[in-house]
C-alpha positions in Angstrom: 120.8 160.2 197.6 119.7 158.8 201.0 116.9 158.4 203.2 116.8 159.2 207.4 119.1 157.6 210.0 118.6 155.1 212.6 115.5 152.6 212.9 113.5 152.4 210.1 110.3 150.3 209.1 107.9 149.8 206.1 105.2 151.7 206.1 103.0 151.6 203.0 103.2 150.6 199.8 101.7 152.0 196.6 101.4 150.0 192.8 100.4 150.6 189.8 100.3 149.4 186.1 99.5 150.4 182.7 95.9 148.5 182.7 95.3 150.2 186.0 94.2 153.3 184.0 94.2 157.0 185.7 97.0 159.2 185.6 99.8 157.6 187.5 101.6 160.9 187.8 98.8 162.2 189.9 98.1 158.7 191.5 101.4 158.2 193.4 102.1 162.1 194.1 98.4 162.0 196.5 99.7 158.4 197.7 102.6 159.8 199.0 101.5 163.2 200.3 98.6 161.6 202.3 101.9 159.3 204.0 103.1 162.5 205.1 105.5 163.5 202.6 105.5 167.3 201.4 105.5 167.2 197.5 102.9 169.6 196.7 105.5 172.0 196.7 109.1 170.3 196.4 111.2 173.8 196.2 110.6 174.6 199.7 112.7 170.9 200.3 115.6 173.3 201.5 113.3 174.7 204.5 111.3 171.7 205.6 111.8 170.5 208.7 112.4 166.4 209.1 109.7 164.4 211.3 111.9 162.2 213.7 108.7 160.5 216.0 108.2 157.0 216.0 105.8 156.3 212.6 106.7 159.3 210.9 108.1 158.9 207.4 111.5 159.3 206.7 110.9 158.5 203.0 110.1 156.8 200.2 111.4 155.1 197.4 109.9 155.1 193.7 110.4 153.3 190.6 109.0 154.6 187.6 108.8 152.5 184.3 109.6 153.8 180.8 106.0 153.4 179.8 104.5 154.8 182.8 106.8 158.0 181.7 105.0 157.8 178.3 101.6 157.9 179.5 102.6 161.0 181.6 104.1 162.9 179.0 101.3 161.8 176.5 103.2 159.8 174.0 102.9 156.3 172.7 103.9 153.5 175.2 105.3 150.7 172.9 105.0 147.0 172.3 104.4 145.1 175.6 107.0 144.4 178.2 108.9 141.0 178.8 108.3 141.4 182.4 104.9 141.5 182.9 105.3 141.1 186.6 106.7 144.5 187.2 104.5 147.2 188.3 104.5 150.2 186.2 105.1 152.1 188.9 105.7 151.4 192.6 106.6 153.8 195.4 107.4 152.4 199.2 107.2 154.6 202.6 109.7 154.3 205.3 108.6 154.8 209.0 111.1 156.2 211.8 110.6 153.0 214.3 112.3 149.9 215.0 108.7 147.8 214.7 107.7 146.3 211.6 110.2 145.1 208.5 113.5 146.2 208.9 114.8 147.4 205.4 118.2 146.4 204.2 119.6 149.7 204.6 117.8 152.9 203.5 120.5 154.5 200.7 120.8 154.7 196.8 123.2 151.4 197.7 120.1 149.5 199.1 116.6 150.1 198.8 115.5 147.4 198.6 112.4 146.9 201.7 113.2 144.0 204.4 109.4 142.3 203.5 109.6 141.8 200.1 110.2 138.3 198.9 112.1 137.6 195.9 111.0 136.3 192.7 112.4 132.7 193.8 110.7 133.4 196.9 114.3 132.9 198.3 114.4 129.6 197.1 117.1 127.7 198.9 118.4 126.3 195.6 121.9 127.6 194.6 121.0 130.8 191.9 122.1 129.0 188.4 121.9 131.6 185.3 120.7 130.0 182.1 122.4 131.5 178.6 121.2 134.9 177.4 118.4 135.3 174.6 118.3 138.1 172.4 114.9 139.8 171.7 116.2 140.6 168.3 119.3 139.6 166.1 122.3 142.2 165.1 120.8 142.5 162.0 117.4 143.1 163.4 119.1 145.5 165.5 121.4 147.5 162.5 118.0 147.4 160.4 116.2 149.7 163.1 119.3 151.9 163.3 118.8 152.1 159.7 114.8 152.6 159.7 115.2 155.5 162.3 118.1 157.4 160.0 115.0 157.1 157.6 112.8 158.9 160.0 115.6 161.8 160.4 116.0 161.9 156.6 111.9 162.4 156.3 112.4 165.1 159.3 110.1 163.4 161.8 112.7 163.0 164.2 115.9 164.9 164.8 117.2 161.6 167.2 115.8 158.8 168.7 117.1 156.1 171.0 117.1 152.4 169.9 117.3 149.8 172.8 117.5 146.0 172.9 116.3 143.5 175.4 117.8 140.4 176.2 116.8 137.4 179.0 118.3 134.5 180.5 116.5 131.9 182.8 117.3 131.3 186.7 116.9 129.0 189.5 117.5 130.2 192.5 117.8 133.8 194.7 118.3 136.8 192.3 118.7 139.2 194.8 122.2 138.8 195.5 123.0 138.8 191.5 121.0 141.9 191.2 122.8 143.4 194.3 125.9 142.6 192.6 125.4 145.6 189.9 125.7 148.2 192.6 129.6 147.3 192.6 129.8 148.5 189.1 132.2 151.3 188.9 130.2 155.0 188.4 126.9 153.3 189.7 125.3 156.5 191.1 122.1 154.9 191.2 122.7 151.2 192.6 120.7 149.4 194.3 118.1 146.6 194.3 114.2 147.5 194.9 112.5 144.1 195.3 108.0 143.4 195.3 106.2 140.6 195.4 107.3 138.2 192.8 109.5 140.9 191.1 112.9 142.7 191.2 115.4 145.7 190.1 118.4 145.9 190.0 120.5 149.6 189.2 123.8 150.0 188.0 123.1 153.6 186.7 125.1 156.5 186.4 122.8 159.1 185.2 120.4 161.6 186.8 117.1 161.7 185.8 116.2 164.7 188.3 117.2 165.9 191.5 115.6 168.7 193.5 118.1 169.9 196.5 118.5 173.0 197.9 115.9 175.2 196.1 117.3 173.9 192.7 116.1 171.3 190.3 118.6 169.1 188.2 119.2 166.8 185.6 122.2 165.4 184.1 122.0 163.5 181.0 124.5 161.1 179.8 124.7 161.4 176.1 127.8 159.8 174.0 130.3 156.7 174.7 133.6 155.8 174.1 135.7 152.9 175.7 137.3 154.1 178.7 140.9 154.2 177.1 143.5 156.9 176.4 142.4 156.6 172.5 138.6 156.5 173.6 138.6 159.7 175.8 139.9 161.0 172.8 137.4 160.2 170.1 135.1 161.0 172.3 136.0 164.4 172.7 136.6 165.6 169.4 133.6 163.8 167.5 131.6 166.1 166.1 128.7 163.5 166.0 128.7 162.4 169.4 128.9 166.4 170.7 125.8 167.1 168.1 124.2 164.4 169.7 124.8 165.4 173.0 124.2 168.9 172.7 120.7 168.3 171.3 119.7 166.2 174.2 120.9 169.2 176.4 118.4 172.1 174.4 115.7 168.8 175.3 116.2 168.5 179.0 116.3 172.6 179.2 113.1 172.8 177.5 111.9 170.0 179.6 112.5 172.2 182.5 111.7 175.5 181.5 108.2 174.1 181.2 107.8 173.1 184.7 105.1 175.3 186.5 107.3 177.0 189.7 110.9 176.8 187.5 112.5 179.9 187.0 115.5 180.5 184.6 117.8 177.2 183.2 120.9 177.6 182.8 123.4 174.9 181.7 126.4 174.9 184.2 128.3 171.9 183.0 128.3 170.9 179.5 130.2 167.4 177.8 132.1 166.6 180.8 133.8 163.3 180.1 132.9 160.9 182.8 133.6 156.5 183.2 131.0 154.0 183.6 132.3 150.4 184.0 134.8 150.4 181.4 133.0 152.9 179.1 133.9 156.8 178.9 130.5 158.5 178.8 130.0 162.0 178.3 127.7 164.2 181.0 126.2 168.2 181.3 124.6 169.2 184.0 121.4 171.5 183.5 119.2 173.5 186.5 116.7 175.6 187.3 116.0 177.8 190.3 112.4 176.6 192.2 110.4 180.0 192.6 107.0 179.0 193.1 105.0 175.9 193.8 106.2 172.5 192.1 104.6 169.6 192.5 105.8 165.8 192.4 103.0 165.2 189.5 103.8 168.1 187.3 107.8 167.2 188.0 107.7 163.8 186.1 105.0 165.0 183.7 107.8 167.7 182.6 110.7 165.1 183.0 109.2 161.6 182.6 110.7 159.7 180.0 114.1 161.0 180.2 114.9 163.2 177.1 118.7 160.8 176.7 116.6 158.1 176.4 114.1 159.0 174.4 115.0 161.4 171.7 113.9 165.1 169.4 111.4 166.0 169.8 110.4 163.6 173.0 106.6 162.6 171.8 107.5 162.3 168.1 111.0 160.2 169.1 108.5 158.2 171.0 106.1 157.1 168.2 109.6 155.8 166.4 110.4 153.9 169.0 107.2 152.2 169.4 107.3 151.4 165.6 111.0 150.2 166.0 111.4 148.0 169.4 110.4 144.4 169.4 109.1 144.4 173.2 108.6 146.9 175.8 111.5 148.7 178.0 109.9 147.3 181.2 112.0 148.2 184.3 114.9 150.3 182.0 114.2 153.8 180.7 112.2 154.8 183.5 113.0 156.4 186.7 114.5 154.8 190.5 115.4 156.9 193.5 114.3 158.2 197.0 111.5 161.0 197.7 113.2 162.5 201.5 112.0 165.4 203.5 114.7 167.9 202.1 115.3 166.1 198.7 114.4 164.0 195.9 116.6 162.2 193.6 115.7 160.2 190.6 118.3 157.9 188.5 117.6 156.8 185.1 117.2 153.5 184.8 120.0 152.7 182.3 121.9 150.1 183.3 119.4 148.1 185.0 118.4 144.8 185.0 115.1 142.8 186.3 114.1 139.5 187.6 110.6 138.2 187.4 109.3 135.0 188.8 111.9 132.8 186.6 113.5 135.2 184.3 116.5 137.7 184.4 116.3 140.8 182.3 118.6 143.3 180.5 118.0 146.6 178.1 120.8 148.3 176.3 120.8 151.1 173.0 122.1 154.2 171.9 121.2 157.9 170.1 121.1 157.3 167.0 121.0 160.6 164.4 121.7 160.6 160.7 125.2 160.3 161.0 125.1 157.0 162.9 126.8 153.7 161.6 124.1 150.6 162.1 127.3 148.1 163.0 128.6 150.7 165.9 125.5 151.1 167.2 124.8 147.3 167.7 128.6 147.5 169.3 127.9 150.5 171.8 124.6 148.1 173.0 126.2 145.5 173.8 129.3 147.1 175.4 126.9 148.5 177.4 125.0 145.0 178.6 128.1 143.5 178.7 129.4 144.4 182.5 125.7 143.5 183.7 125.4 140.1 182.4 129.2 139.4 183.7 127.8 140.9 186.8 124.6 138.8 186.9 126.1 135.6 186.4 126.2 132.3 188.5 130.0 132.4 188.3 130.4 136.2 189.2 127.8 135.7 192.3 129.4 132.9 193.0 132.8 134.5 193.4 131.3 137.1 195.2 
């Protein structure tokens, strides 16, 4: 994922949040094709020709929350979000031109705009990372994963995913902490995306969508092991983990077949074992050809929350979540990448961390389906948060 070359410069910004109202899907799709960016109809991407005069756009990067995905696909949004500073969802144009806010780099490994302050306002106190509070205990946690085998027993849900938030207190500039997860080994998607007063940070591997070429793909991230010689193991011969995974898959080709302009999915990669920090995850990749007119809108209505994060069947795996999760999924669960002239690519926002005016925070969960164990569950969380709060601490910045 990457935007144009050379000289580059902000152009416009566009924001929105849940007590905005409207349909944000709709919203940001007009905001960026009035700033000159064709996605009323993203499947001729292969054909389209890329502007190169001074103040024509080159790009744009969006973030989409997990409960702006919910309103677009119509399900419940969940309790409120820790982070109340972060838009719902935020997209930024970049101009070709040398005048104006230089951005630090225009890549999935930086895009994060030059103009945006940080959430310290870039204080010139040394960043200091206060220790990390759970939203909910271990039990709190294993009592949801035991509450949602519940809902699969009942048959409301076939799977659902379960995610914890934690946050920790800082002085200081975030940014460089937060630019610190884009080191992460397998981080696709890293980056940092920075507004007024708030800030992401990406560490993620997976692919929400991607339209290249004529083609439109996801690849969903379903199942983890530690990344040892035993662990690649287990991971490939559990018959849980591949159920789980598999089901996710039948989601995400549903969730394409019903995009308007898709023509026949197919699944051309299926439980490929991939690593993640420390963590063997396991990946498919599914596609679709683009035979008519798709637009941007009716793309993350189809997409928007991502099926690996959400569960079977999506809207019903949604109301369970609601019911189970102590606060909101803010910035994690949602959607980051870059809109270009030729492509669009979207990561999942797994993996991700955000910093509002004097707080750091972190998300982490799993699938869970009948045959889950609460205890392992709670351990696959917080092997997952682990190698972002050693990333985001003072001493790890520090040594950086």
């Amino acid at each position: 994922m990457s935007s144009g070359q050379g000289g580059h410069r902000l152009s416009s910004t566009f924001q929105w949040s849940l007590t905005d109202g409207g349909d944000p899907a709709e919203l940001v799709a007009e905001f960026l094709s009035s700033a000159g960016l064709r996605v009323r109809n993203l499947g001729r991407t292969a054909t389209q020709v890329h502007p190169t005069g001074d103040g024509t756009p080159c790009g744009a990067a969006l973030y989409v929350s997990a409960a702006a995905g919910s309103v677009m696909a119509g399900g419940a949004v969940g309790p409120p979000t820790p982070s109340p500073a972060l838009p719902d969802v935020y997209a930024v144009v970049l101009a070709h031109g040398s005048s104006g806010p230089e951005p630090a780099g225009a890549s999935a490994s930086a895009l994060r705009p030059g103009a945006t302050p940080s959430p310290a306002a870039l204080s010139s106190r040394p960043f200091s990372l206060e220790p990390w509070a759970d939203s909910w205990t271990a039990d709190d946690h294993a009592r949801a994963v035991a509450l949602a085998r519940e809902a699969i027993a009942r048959g409301d849900i076939y799977q659902v995913n379960v995610v914890g938030h934690a946050s920790a207190a800082y002085t200081g500039d975030p940014i460089p902490a937060l630019s610190r997860l884009a080191r992460l080994a397998g981080a696709r998607y890293g980056g940092v995306l920075a507004g007024d007063g708030w800030a992401i940070g990406c560490a993620s591997p997976e692919t929400l969508v991607e339209v290249r070429d004529g083609r439109v793909i996801t690849r969903p991230i379903k199942g983890t092991r530690p990344a040892t010689p035993a662990g690649r193991h287990e991971l490939l011969t559990s018959a849980k983990e591949r159920a789980e995974h598999i089901m996710i898959v039948d989601l995400e080709r549903n969730d394409l077949s019903r995009l308007p302009g898709a023509g026949p999915v197919r699944v051309d990669q299926l439980f490929a074992v991939r690593e993640w920090s420390g963590l063997w995850q396991a990946e498919s990749v599914v596609s679709a050809p683009l035979d008519g007119d798709v637009d941007l809108a009716s793309l993350l209505r189809a997409v928007c929350p991502g099926g690996s994060v959400t569960g079977a069947p999506k809207l019903a795996a949604l109301d369970e979540i609601a019911r189970l999760e102590p606060v909101g999924r803010g910035a994690s669960m949602g959607a980051l990448g870059w809109i270009g002239h030729d492509h669009l690519d979207l990561g999942l926002t797994i993996r991700t961390a955000a910093a509002d005016g004097d707080h750091l925070h972190v998300w982490a969960g799993g699938g869970i389906t009948w045959d889950s164990d609460p205890a392992a569950e709670v351990a696959e969380a917080a092997a997952k948060a682990g190698p972002l709060r050693a990333a985001l601490s003072s001493s790890a910045v520090t040594a950086g």
